[in-house]
ZAMIVEX-833791 format. One record per residue (C-alpha): x, y, z; residue in one letter. Coordinates in Angstrom, 2 decimals. Example, Ala and Ser with C-alpha at 12.3 -4.5 7.8 and 13.67 -1.06 7.14 Angstrom:
! ZAMIVEX-833791
[[12.30; -4.50; 7.80]; "a"];
[[13.67; -1.06; 7.14]; "s"];
***
This chain:
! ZAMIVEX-833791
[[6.60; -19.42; 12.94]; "x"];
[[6.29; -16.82; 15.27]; "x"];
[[9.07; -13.77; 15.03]; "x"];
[[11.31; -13.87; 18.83]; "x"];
[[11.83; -10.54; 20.21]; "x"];
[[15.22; -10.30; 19.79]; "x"];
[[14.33; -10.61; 16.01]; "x"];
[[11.57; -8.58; 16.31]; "x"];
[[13.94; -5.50; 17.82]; "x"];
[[16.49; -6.79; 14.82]; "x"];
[[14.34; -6.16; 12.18]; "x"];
[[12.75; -3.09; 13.53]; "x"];
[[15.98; -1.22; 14.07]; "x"];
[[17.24; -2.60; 10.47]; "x"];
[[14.58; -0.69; 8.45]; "x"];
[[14.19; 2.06; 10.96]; "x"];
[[10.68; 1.56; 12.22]; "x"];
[[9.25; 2.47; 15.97]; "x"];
[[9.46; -0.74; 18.16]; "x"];
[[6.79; -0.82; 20.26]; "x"];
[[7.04; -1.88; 24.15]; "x"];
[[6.55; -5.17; 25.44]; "x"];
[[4.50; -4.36; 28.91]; "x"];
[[5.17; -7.59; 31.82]; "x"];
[[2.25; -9.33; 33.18]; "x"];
[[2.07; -6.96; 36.31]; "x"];
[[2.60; -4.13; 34.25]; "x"];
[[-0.06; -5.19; 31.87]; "x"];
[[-2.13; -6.53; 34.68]; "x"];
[[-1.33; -2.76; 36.18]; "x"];
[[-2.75; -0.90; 32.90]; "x"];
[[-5.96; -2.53; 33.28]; "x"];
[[-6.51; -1.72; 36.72]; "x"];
[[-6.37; 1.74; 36.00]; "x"];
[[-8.66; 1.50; 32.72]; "x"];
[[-11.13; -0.17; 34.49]; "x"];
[[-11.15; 2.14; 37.31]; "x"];
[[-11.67; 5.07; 34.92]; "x"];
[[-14.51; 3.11; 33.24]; "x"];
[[-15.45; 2.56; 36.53]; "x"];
[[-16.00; 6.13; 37.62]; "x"];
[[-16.27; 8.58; 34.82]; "x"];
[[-18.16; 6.01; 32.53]; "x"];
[[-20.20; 3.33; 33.54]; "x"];
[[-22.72; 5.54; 35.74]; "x"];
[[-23.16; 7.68; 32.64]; "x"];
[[-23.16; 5.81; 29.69]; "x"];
[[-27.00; 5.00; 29.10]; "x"];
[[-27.42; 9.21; 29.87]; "x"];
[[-24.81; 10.13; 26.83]; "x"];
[[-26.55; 7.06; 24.98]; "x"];
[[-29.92; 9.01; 25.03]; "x"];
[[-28.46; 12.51; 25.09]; "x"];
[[-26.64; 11.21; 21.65]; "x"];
[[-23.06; 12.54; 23.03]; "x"];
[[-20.09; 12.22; 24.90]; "x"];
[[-18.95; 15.39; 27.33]; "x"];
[[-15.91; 17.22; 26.01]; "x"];
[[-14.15; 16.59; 29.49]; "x"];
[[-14.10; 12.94; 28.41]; "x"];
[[-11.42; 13.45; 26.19]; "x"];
[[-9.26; 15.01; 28.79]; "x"];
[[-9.69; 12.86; 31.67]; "x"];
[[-9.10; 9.76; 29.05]; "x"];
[[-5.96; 11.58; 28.61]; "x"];
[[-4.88; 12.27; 32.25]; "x"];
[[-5.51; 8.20; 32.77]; "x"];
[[-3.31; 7.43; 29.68]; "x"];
[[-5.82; 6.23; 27.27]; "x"];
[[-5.33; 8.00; 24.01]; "x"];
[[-1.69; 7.17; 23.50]; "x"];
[[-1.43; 3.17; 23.96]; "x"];
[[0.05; 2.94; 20.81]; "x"];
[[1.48; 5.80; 20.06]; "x"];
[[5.42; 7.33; 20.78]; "x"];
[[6.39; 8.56; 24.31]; "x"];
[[7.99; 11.46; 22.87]; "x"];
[[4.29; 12.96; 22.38]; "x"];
[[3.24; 11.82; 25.71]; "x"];
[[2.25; 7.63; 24.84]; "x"];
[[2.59; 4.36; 25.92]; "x"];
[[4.20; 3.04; 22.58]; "x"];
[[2.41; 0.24; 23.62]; "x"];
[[2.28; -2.84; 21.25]; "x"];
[[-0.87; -3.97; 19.36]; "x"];
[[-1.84; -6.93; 22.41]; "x"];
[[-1.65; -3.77; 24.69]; "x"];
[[-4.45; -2.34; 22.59]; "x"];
[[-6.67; -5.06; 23.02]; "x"];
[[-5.93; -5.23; 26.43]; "x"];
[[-7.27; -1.68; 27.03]; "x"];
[[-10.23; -2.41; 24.26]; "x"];
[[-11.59; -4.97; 26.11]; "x"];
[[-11.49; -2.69; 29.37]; "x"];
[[-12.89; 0.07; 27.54]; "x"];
[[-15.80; -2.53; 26.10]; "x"];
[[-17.45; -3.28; 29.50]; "x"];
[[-19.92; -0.80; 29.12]; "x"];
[[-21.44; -2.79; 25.84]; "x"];
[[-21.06; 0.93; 23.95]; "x"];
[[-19.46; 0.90; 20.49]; "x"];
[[-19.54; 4.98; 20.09]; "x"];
[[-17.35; 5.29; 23.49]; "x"];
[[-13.84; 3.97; 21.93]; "x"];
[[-14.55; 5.45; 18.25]; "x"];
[[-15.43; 9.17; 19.63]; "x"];
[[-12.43; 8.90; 22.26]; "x"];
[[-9.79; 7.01; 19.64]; "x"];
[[-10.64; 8.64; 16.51]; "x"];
[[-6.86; 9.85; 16.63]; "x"];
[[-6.05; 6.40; 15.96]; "x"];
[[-6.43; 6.79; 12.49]; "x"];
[[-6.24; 10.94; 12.09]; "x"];
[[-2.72; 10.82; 13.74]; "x"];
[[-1.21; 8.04; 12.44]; "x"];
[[-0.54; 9.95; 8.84]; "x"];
[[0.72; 13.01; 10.14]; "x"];
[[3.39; 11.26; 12.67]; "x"];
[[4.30; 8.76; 9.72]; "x"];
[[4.59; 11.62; 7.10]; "x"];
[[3.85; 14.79; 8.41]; "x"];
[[6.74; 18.02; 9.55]; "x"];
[[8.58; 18.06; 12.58]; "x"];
[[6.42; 21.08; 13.60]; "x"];
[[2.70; 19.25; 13.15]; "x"];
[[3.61; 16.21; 14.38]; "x"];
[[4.51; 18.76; 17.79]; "x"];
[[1.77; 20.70; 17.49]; "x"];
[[-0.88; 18.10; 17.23]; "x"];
[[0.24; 15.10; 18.71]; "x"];
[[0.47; 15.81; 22.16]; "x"];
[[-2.33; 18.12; 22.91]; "x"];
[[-4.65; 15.28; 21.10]; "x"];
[[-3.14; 12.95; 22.97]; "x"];
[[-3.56; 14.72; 26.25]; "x"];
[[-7.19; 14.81; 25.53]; "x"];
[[-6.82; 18.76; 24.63]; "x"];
[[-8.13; 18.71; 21.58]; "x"];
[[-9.80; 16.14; 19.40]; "x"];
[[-8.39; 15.15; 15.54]; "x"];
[[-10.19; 13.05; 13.36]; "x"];
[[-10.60; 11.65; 9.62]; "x"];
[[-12.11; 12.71; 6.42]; "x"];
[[-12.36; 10.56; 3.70]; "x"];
[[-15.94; 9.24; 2.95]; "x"];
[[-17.99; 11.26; 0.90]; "x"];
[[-21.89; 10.86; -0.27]; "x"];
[[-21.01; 9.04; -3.45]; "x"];
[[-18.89; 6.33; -1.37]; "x"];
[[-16.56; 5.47; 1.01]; "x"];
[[-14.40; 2.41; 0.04]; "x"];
[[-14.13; 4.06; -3.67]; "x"];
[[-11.38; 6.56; -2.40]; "x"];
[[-9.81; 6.97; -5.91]; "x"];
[[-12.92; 8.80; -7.21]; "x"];
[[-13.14; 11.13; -4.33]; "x"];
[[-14.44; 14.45; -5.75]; "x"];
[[-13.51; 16.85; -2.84]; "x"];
[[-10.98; 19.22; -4.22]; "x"];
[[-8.14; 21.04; -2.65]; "x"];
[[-6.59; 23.79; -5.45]; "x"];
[[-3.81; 25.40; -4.73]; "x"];
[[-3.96; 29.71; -4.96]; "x"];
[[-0.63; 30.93; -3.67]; "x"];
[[0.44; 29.69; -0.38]; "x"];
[[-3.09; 28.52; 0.19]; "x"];
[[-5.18; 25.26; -0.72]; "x"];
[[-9.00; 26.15; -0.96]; "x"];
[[-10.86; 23.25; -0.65]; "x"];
[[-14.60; 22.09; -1.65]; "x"];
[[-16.63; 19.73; -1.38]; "x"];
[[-18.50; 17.24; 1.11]; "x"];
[[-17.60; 14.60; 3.61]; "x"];
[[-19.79; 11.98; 5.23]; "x"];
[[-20.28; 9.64; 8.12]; "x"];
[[-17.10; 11.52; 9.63]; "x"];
[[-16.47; 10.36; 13.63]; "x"];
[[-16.04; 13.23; 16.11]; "x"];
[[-16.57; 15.27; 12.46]; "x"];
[[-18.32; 17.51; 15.01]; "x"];
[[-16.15; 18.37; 17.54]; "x"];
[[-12.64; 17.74; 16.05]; "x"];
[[-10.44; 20.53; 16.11]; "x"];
[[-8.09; 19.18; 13.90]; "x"];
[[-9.50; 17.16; 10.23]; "x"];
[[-7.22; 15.24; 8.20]; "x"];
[[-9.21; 15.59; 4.94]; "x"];
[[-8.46; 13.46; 1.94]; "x"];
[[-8.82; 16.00; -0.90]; "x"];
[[-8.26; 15.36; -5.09]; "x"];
[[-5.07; 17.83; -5.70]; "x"];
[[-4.27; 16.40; -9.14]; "x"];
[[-5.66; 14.41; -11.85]; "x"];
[[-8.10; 11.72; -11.61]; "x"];
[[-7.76; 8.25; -9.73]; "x"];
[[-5.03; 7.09; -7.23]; "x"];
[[-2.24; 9.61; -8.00]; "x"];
[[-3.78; 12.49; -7.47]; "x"];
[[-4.92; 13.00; -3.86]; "x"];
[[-3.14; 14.00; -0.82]; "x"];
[[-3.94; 14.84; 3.12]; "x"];
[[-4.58; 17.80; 4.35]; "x"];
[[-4.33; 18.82; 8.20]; "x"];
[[-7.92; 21.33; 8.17]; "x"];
[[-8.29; 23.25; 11.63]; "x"];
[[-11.74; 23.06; 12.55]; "x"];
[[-12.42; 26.52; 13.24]; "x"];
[[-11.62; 27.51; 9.32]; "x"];
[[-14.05; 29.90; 7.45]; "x"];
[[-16.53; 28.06; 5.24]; "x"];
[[-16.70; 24.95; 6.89]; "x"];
[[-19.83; 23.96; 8.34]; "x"];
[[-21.13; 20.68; 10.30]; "x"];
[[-24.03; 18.61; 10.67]; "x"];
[[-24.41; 16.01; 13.23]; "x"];
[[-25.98; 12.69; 12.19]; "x"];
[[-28.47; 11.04; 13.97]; "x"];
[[-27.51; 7.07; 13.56]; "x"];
[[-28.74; 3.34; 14.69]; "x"];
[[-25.77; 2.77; 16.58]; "x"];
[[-22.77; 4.74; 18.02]; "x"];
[[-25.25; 7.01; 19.01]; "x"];
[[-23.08; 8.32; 22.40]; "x"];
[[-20.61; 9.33; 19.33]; "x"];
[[-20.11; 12.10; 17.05]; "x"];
[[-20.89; 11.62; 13.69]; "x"];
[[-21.23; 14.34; 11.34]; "x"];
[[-21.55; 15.49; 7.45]; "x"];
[[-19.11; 18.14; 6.67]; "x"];
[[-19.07; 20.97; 4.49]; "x"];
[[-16.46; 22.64; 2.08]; "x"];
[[-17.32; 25.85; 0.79]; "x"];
[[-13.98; 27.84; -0.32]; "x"];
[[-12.12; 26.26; 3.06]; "x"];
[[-8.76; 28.57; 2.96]; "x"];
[[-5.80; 26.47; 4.18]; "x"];
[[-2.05; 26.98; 4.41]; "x"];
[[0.06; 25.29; 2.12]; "x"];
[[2.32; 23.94; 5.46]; "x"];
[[-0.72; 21.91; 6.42]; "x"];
[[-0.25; 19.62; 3.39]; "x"];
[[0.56; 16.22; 5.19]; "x"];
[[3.28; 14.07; 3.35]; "x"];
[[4.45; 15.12; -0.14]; "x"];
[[1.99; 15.94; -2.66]; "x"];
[[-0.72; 13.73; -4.70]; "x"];
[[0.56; 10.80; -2.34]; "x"];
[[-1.99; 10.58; -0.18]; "x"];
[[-3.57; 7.23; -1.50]; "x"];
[[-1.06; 5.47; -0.28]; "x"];
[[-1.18; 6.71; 3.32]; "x"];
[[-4.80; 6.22; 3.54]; "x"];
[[-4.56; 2.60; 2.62]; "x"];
[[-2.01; 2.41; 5.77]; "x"];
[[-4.94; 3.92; 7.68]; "x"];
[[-7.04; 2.41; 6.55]; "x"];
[[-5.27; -1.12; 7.84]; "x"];
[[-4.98; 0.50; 11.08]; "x"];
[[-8.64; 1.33; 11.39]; "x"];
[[-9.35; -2.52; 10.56]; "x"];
[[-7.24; -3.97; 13.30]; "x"];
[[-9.51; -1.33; 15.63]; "x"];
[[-12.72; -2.60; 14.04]; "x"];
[[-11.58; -6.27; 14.64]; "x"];
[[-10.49; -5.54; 18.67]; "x"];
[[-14.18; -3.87; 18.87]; "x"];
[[-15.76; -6.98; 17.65]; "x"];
[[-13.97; -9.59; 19.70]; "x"];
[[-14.12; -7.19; 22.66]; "x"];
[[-18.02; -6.76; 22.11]; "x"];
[[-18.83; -10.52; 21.99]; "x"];
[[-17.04; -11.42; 25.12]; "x"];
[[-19.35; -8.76; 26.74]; "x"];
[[-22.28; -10.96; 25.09]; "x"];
[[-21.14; -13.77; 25.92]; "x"];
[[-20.25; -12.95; 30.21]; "x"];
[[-23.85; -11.28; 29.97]; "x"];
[[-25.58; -13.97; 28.44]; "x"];
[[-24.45; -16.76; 30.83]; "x"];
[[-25.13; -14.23; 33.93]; "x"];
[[-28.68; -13.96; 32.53]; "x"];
[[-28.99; -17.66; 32.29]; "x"];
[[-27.95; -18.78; 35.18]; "x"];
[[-30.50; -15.73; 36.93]; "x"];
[[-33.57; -16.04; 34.60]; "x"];
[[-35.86; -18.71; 35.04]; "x"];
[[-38.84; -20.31; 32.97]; "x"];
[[-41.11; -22.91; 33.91]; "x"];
[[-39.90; -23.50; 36.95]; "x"];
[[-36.06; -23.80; 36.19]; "x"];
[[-32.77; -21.29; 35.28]; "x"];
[[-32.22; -21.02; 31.52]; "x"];
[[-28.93; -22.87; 32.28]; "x"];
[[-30.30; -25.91; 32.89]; "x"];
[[-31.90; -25.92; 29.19]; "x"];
[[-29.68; -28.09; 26.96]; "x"];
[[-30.21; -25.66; 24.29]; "x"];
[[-29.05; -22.74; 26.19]; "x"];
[[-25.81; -24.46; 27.01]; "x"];
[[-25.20; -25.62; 23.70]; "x"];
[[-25.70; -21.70; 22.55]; "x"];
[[-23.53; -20.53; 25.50]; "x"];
[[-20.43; -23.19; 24.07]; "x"];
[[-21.27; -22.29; 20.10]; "x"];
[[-20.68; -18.53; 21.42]; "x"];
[[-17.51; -19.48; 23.20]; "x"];
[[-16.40; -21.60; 20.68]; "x"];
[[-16.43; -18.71; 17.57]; "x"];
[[-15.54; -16.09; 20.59]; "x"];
[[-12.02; -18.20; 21.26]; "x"];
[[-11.03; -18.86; 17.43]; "x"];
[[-11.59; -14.86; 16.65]; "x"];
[[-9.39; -13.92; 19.90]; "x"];
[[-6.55; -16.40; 18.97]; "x"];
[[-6.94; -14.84; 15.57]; "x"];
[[-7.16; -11.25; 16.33]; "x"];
[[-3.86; -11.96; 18.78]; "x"];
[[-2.11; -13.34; 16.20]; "x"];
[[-2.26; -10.68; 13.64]; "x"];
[[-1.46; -8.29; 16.55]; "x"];
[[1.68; -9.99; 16.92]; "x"];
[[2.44; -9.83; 13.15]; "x"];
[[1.44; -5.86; 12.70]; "x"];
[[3.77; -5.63; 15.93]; "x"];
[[6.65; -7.87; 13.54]; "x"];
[[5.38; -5.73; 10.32]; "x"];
[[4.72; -9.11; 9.19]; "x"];
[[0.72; -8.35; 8.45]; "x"];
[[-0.68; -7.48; 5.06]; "x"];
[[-3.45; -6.01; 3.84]; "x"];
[[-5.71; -9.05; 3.19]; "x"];
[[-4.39; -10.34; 6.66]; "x"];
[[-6.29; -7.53; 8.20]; "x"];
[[-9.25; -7.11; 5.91]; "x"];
[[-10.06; -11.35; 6.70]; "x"];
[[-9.30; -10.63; 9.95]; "x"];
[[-11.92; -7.52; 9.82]; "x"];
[[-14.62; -9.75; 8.17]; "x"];
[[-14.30; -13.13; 10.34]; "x"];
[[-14.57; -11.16; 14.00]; "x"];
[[-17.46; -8.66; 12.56]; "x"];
[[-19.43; -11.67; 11.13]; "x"];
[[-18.31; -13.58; 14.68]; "x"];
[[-20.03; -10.58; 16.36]; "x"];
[[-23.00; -10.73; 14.39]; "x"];
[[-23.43; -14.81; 15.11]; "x"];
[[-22.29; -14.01; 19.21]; "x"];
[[-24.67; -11.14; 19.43]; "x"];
[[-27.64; -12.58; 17.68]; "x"];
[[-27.54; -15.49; 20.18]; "x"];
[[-27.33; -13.53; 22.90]; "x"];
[[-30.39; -11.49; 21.92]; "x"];
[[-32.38; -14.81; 22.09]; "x"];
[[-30.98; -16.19; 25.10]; "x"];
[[-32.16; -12.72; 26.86]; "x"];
[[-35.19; -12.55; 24.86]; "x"];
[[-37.78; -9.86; 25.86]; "x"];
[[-34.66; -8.44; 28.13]; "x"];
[[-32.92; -7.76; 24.92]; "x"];
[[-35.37; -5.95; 22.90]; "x"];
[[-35.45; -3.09; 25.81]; "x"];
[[-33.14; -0.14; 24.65]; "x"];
[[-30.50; 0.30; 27.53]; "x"];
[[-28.66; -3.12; 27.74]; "x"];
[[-25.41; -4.17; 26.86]; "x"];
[[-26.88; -6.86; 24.32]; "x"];
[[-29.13; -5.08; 23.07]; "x"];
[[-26.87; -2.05; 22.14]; "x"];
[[-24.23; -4.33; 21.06]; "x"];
[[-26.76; -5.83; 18.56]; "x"];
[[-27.42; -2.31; 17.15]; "x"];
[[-24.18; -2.03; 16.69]; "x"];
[[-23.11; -5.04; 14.83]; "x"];
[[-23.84; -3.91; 11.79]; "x"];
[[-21.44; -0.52; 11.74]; "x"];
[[-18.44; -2.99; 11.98]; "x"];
[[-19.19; -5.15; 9.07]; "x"];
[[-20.01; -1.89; 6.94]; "x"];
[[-16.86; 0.53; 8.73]; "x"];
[[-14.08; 0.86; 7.40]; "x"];
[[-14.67; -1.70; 4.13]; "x"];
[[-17.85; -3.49; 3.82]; "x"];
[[-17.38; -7.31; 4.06]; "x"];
[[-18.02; -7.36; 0.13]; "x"];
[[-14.80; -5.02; -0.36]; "x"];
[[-12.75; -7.09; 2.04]; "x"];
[[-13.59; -10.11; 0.80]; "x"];
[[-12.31; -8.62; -3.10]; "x"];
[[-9.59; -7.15; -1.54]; "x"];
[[-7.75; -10.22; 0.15]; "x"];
[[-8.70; -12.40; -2.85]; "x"];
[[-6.97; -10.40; -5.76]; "x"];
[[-3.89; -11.07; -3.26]; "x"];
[[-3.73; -14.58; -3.21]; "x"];
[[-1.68; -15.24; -5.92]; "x"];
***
């Protein structure tokens, strides 16, 4: 049974959480507008360019942040929306016209770098940091995943010791979004003993002394920022720690959750892109004489798509409304992660062979979305993990 509002603002106020806004239809219908029209004139023309060039501009970030797009879900205090989770997916599915996966992860890696620190970080980081990334000032992201893995977070081997009122950290990070540009890095580091209990978060500026970066060059994403990153003696304040100490499993598993919802609006948001494009193309391409549309074989592809397209939206809408109730748990999200990634994978596949030759030419929407299917099954918890995940919780 679905949670009313009233409810909803009951429960909220009774264990002291944030409750998120509730936008009308013409304020909703208001946001996208103005999405669109900044997708409409500082992206679209440009996004096959930064596609090839491997990059978004830096000024990105900061007109995303003039138009309001890097604080839909986060606290008007530090200059957001505090926009619900439907408002997300409202402005994913603006953001998703262009077909280009490495647009929303390069320009919202804050949504899971931020989330820690304004959940568990001082009074004087969460005001330092929070509003000039969400201006589009400067850029924060995430370090967790390392060469030896990335869903294995209690064997992590980066260290953070502590030598006075410093924590010098080394070690290596991996596959890190916007690891090359961020100015601010949450790195996960091992501060105690082995396993669970003894890592933490640790806010790393990203001009510090012995940290180096190497961007990576990858199948999809590839207008994004991915990057290997270096630890060699990092020096870093003791006041940067985020949260109390050796906790920090904890709050990456909340990030983690966050990241997954993201991941799942990507994936629905990508395969009704697929599917629009694919019955354009239909209707326009011809063989032997006749549109595709008029093949019954097309159509019945076109309705499969629609079909799998309309049961992952009702389900990705649904869990927004329970992470909105903080009624969602963790195998909610991770079978929510691995039924719209394998729903793009199906949507996107089809579409390939409805477009055929089209599809297999490097700058369309299909054909990047294709690319890029595979990033979200493997992204934050392959579909293997997931799948353990949400069954050791169904007792």
């Amino acid at each position: 049974m679905l949670v009313t509002l009233a409810r909803r603002t009951e429960l909220a106020t009774r264990a002291g959480v944030r409750f998120r806004r509730v936008f009308s239809a013409s304020e909703t219908q208001m946001l996208r507008e103005s999405v669109r029209a900044f997708v409409n004139r500082h992206v679209a023309p440009y996004i096959n360019q930064w596609e090839e060039e491997e990059g978004l501009p830096r000024e990105l970030h900061k007109r995303a942040g003039d138009a309001g797009i890097l604080g839909v879900i986060f606290p008007e205090k530090y200059g957001g929306l505090d926009g619900s989770h439907k408002t997300f997916i409202d402005f994913t599915e603006e953001l998703s016209v262009v077909g280009a996966g490495g647009l929303q992860v390069s320009l919202w890696t804050h949504n899971i770098a931020l989330p820690p620190i304004l959940a568990h970080g001082s009074e004087a980081m969460k005001n330092e940091v929070a509003p000039a990334v969400i201006k589009g000032d400067k850029i924060a992201a995430l370090a967790s995943t390392e060469p030896s893995g990335g869903s294995d977070v209690a064997n992590i081997k980066t260290t953070a010791k502590r030598d006075g009122n410093y924590f010098v950290i080394n070690g290596c990070k991996t596959l890190i979004t916007s690891g090359s540009k961020a100015d601010w890095i949450s790195v996960v580091a091992r501060t105690g003993g082995d396993g669970i209990d003894g890592l933490s978060l640790i806010l790393v500026d990203g001009t510090a002394p012995g940290l180096t970066r190497t961007k990576l060059q990858t199948m999809g994403w590839r207008c994004s920022d991915t990057a290997t990153l270096m630890f060699d003696d990092v020096r870093v304040p003791v006041d940067r720690l985020i949260g109390p100490l050796n906790k920090g499993f904890k709050m990456l598993m909340e990030t983690f959750n966050s990241e997954r919802f993201l991941i799942s609006n990507m994936a629905v948001a990508f395969a009704k892109v697929c599917l629009s494009e694919s019955l354009d193309w239909a209707k326009q391409r011809e063989t032997f004489g006749s549109p595709l549309i008029k093949r019954q074989v097309i159509r019945h592809k076109l309705v499969d798509m629609k079909t799998a397209v309309v049961a992952a939206d009702a389900f990705l809408n649904k869990i927004a409304h329970d992470l909105d109730a903080r009624a969602a748990s963790p195998a909610d999200l991770s079978m929510l992660k691995n039924h719209t990634t394998s729903m793009l994978e199906f949507v996107a596949g089809e579409a390939m062979q409805i477009f055929g030759g089209a599809g297999f030419v490097r700058g369309s929407k299909v054909e990047r979305i294709y690319r890029e299917t595979k990033v979200l099954t493997i992204g934050g918890g392959s579909r293997e993990v997931m799948k353990d995940l949400a069954a050791r919780q169904m007792h």
